[in-house]
N, CA, C and O atoms as a printed pandas DataFrame, in Angstrom:
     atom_number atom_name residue_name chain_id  residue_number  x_coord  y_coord  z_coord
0              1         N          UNK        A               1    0.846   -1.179    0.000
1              2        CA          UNK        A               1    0.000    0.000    0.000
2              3         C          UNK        A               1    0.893    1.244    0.000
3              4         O          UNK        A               1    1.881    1.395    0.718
4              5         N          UNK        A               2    0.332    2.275   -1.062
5              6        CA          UNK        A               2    0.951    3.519   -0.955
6              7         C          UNK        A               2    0.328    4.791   -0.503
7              8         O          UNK        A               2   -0.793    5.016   -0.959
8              9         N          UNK        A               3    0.799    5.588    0.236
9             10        CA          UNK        A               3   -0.286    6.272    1.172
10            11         C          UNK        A               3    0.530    8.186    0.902
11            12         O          UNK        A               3    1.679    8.617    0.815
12            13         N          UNK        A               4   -0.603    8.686    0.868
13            14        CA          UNK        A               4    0.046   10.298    0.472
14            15         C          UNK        A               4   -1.227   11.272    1.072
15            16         O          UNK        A               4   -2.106   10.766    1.770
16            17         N          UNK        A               5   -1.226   12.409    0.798
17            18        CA          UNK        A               5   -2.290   13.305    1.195
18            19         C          UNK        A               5   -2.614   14.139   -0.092
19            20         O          UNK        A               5   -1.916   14.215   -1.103
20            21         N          UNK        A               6   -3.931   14.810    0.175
21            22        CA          UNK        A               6   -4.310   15.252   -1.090
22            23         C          UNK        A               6   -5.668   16.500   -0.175
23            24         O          UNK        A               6   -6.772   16.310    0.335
24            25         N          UNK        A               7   -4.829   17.658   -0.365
25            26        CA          UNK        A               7   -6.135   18.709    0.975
26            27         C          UNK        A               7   -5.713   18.424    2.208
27            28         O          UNK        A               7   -5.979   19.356    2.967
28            29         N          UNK        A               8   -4.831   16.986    3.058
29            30        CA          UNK        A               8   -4.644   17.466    4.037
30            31         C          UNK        A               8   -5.996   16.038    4.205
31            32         O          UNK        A               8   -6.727   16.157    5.189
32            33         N          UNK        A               9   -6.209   15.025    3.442
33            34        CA          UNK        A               9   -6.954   13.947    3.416
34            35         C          UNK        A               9   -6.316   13.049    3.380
35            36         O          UNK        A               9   -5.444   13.557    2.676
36            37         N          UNK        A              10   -6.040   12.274    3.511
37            38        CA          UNK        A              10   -5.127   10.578    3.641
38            39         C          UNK        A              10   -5.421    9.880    2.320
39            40         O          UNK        A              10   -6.392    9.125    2.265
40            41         N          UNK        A              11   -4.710   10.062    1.332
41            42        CA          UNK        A              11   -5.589    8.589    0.346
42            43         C          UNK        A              11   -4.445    7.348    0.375
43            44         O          UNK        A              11   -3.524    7.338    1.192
44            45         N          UNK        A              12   -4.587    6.625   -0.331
45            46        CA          UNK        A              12   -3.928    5.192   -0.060
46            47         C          UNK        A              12   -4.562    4.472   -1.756
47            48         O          UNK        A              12   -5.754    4.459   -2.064
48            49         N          UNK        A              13   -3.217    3.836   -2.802
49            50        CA          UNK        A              13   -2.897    3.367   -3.755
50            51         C          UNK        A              13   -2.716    1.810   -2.918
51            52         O          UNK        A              13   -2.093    1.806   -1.856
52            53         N          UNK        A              14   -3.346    0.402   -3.515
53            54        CA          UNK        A              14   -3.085   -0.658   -3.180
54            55         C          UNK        A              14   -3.035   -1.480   -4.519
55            56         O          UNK        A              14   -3.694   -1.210   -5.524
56            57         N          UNK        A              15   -2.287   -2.364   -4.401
57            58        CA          UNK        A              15   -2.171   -2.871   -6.209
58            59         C          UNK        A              15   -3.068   -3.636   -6.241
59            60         O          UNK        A              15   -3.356   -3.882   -7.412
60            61         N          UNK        A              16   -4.186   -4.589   -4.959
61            62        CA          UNK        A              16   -5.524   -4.997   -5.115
62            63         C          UNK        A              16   -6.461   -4.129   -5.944
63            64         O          UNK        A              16   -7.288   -4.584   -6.734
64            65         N          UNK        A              17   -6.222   -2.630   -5.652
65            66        CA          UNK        A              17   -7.375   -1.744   -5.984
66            67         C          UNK        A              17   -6.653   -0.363   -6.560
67            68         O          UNK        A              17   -6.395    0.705   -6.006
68            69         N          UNK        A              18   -6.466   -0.786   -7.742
69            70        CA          UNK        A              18   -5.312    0.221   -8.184
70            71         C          UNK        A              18   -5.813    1.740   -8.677
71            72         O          UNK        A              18   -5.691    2.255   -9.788
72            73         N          UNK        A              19   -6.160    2.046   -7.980
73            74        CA          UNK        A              19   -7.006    3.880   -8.048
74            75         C          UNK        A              19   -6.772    4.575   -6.117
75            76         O          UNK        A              19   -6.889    4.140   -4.971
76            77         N          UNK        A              20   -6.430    5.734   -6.750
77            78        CA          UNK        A              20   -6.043    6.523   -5.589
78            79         C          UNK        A              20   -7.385    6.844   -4.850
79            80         O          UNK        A              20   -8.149    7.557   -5.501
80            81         N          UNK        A              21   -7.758    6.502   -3.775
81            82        CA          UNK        A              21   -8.850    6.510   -3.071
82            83         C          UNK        A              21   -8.626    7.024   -1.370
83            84         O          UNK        A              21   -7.714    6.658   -0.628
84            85         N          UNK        A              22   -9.950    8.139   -0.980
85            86        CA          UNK        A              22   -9.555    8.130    0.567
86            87         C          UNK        A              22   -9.976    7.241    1.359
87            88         O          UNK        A              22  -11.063    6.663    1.364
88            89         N          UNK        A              23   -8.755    7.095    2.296
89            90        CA          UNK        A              23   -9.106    6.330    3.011
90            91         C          UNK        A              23   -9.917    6.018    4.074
91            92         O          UNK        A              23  -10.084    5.015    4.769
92            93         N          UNK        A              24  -10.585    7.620    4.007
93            94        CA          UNK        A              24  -11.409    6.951    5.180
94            95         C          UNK        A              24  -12.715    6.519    4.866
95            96         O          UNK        A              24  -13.349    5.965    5.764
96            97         N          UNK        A              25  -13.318    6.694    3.579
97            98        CA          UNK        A              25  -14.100    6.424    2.456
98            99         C          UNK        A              25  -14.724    5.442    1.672
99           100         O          UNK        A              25  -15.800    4.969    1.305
100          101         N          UNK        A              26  -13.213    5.361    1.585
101          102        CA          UNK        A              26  -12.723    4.192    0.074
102          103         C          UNK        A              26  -12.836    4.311   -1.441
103          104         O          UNK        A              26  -12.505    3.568   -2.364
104          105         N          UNK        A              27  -13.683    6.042   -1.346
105          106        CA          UNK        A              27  -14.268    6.240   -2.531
106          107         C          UNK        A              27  -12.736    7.157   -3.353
107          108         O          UNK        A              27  -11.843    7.790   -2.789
108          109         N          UNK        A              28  -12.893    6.950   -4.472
109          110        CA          UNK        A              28  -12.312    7.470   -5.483
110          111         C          UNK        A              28  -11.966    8.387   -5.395
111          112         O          UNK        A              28  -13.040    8.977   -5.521
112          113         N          UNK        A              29  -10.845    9.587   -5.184
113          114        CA          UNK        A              29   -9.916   10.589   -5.396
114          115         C          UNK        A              29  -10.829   11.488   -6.114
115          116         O          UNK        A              29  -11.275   12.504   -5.582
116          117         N          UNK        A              30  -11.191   11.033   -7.641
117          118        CA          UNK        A              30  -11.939   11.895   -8.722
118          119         C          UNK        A              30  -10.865   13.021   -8.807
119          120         O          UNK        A              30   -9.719   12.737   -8.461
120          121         N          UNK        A              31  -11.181   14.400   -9.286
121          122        CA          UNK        A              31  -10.617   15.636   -9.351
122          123         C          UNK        A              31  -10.347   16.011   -8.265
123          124         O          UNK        A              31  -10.423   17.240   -8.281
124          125         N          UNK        A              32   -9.960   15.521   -6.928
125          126        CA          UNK        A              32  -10.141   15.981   -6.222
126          127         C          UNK        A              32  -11.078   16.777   -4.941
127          128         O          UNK        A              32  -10.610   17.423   -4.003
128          129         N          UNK        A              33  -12.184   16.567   -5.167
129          130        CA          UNK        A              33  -12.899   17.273   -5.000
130          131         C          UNK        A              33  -13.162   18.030   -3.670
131          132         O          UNK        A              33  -13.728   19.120   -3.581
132          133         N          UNK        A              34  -12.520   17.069   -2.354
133          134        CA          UNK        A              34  -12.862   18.003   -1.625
134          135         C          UNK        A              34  -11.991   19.262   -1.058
135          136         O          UNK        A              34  -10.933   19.604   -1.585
136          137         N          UNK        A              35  -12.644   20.006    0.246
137          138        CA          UNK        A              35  -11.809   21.143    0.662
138          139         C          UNK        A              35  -10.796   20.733    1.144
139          140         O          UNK        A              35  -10.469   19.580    0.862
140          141         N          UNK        A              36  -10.139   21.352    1.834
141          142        CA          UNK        A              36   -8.832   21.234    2.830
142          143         C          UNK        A              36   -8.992   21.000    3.983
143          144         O          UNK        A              36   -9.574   21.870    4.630
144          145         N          UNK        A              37   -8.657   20.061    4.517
145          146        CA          UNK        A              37   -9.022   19.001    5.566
146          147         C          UNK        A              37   -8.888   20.394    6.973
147          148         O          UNK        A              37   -9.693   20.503    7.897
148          149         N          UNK        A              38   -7.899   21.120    6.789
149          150        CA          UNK        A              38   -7.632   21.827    7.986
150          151         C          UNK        A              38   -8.004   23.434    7.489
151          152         O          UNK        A              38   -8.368   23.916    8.562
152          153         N          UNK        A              39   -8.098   24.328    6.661
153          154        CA          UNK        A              39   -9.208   25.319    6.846
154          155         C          UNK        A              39  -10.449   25.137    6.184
155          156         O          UNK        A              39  -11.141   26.123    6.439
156          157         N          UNK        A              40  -11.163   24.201    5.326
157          158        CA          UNK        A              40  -12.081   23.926    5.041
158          159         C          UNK        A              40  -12.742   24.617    3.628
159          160         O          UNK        A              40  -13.896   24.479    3.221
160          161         N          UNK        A              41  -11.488   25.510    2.930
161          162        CA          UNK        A              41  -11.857   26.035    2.019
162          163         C          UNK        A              41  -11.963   25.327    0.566
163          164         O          UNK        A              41  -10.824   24.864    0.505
164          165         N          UNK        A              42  -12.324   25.105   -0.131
165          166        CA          UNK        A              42  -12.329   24.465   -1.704
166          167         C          UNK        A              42  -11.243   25.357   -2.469
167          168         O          UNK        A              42  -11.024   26.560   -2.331
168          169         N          UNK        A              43  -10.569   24.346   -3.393
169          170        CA          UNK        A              43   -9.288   25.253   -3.820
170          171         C          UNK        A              43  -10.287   26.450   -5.118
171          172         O          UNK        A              43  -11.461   26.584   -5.464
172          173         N          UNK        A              44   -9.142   26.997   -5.408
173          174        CA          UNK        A              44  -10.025   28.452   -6.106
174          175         C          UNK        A              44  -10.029   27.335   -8.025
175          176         O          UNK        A              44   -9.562   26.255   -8.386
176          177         N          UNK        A              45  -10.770   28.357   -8.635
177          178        CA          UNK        A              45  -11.309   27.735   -9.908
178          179         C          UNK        A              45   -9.559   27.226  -10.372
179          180         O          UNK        A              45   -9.342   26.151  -10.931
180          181         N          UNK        A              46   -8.817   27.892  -10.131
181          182        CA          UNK        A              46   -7.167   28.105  -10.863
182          183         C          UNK        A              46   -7.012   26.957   -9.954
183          184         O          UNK        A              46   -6.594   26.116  -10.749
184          185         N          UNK        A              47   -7.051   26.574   -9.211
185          186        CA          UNK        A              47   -6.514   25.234   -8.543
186          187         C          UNK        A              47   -5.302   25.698   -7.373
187          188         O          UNK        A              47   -4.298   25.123   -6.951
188          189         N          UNK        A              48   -5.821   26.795   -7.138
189          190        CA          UNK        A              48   -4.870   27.252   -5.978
190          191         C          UNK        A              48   -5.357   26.837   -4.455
191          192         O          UNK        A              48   -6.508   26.477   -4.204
192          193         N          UNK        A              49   -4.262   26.947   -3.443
193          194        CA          UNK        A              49   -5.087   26.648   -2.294
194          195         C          UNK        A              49   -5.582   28.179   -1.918
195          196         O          UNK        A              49   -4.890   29.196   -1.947
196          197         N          UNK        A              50   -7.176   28.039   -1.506
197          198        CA          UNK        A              50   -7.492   28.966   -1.567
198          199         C          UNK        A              50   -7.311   30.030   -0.130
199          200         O          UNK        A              50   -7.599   31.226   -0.138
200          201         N          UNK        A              51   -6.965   29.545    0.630
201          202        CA          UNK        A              51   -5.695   30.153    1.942
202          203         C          UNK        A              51   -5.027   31.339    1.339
203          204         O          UNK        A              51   -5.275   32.523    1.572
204          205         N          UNK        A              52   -3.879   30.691    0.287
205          206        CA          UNK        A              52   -3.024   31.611    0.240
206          207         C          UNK        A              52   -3.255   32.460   -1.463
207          208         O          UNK        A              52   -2.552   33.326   -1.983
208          209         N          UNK        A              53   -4.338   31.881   -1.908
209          210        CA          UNK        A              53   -4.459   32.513   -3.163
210          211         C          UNK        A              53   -3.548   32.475   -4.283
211          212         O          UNK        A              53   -2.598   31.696   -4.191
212          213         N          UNK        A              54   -3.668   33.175   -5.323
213          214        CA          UNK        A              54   -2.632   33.211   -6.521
214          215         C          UNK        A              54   -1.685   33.989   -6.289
215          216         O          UNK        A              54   -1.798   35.210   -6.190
216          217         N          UNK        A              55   -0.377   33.175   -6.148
217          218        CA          UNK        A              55    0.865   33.802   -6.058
218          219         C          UNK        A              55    2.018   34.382   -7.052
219          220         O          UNK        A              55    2.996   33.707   -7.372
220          221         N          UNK        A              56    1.723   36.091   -7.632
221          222        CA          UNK        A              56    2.201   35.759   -9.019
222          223         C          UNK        A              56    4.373   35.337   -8.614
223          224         O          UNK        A              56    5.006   35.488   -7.569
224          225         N          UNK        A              57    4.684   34.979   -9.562
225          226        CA          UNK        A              57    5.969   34.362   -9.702
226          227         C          UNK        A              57    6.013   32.721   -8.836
227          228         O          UNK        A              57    7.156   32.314   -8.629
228          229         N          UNK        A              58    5.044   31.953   -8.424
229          230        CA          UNK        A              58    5.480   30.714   -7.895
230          231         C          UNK        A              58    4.583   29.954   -8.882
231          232         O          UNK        A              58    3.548   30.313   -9.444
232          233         N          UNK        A              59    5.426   28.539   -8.948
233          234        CA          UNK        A              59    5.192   27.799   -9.874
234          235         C          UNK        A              59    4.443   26.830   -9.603
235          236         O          UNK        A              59    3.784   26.167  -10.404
236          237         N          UNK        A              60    4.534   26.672   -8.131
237          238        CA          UNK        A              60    4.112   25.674   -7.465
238          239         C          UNK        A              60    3.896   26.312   -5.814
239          240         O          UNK        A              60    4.784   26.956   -5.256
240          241         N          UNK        A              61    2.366   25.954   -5.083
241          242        CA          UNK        A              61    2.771   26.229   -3.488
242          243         C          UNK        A              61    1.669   25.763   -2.826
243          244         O          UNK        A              61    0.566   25.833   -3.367
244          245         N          UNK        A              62    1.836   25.207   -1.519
245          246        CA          UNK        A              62    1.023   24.713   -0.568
246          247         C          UNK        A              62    1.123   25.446    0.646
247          248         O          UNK        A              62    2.003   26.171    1.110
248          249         N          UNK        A              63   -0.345   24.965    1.173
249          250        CA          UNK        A              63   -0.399   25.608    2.672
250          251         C          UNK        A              63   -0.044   24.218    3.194
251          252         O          UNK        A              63    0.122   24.290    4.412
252          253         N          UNK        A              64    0.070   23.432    2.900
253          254        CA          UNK        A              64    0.342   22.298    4.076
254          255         C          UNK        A              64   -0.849   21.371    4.619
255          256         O          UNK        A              64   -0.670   20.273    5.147
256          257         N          UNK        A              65   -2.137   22.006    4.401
257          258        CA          UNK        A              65   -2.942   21.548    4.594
258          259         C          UNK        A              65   -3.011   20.562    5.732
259          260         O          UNK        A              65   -3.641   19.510    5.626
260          261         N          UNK        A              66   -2.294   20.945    6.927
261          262        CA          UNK        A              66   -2.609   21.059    8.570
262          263         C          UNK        A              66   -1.740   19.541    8.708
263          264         O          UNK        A              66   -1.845   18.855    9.725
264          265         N          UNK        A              67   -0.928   19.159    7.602
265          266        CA          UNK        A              67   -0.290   17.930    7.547
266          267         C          UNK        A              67    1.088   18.131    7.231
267          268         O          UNK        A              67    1.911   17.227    7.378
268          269         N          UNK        A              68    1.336   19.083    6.875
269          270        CA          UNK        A              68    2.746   19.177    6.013
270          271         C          UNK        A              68    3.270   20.533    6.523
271          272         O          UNK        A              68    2.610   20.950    7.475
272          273         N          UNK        A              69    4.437   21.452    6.077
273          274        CA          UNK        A              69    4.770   22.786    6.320
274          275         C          UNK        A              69    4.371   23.094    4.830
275          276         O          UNK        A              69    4.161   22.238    3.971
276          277         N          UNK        A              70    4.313   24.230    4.694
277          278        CA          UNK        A              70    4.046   25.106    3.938
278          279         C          UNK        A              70    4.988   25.356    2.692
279          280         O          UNK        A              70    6.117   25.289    3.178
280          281         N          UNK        A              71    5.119   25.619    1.285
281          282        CA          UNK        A              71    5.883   25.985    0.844
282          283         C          UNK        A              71    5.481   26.942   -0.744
283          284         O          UNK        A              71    4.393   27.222   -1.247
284          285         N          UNK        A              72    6.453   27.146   -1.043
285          286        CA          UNK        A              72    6.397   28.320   -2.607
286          287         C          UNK        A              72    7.745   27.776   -3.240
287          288         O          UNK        A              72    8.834   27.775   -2.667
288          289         N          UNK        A              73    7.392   27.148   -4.975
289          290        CA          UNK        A              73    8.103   26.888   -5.370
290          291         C          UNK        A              73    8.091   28.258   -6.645
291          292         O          UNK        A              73    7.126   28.513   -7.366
292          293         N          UNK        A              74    9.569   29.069   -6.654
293          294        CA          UNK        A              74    9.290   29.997   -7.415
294          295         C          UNK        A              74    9.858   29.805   -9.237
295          296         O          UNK        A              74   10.862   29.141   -9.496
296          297         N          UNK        A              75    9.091   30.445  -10.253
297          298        CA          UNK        A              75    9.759   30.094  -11.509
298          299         C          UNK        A              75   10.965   30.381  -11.581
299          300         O          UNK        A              75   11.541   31.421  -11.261
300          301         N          UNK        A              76   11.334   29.477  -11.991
301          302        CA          UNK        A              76   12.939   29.848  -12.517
302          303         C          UNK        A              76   13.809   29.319  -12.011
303          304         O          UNK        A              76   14.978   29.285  -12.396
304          305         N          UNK        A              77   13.161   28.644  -10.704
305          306        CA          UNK        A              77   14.455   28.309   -9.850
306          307         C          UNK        A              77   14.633   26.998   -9.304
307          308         O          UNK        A              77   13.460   26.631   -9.236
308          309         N          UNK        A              78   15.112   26.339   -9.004
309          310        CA          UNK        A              78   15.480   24.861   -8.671
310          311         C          UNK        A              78   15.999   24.580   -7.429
311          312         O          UNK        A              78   16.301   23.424   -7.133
């Protein structure tokens, strides 16, 4: 079993049942759909977390979603 977060939700990959699903559920990942496990917001239409909004110059960024630290990955840089 392979296990990751997605919002700050637990899902879990098993090669019995090979689709990313939550676990506390069992149901299907889909687009994602729900909010963020720890402020409860739905990400924005752009797919941002909607916490910290659109960040212009990052390429990539999370709030952490009450599981992780936080981060901003900016263009250009490695």
């Amino acid at each position: 079993m392979t296990t990751t977060h997605l919002r700050g939700h637990r899902v879990i990959w098993t090669h019995d049942n090979p689709v990313w699903r939550y676990e506390d559920t069992g149901e299907p990942i889909g687009d994602g759909d729900r909010p963020c496990k720890h402020c409860g917001w739905p990400p924005t239409a752009e797919g941002d977390d909607a916490c910290l909004g659109h960040i212009p110059g990052a390429a990539s960024a999370c709030c952490g979603h009450g599981v992780a630290l936080s981060f901003v990955v900016w263009e250009g840089r490695s």
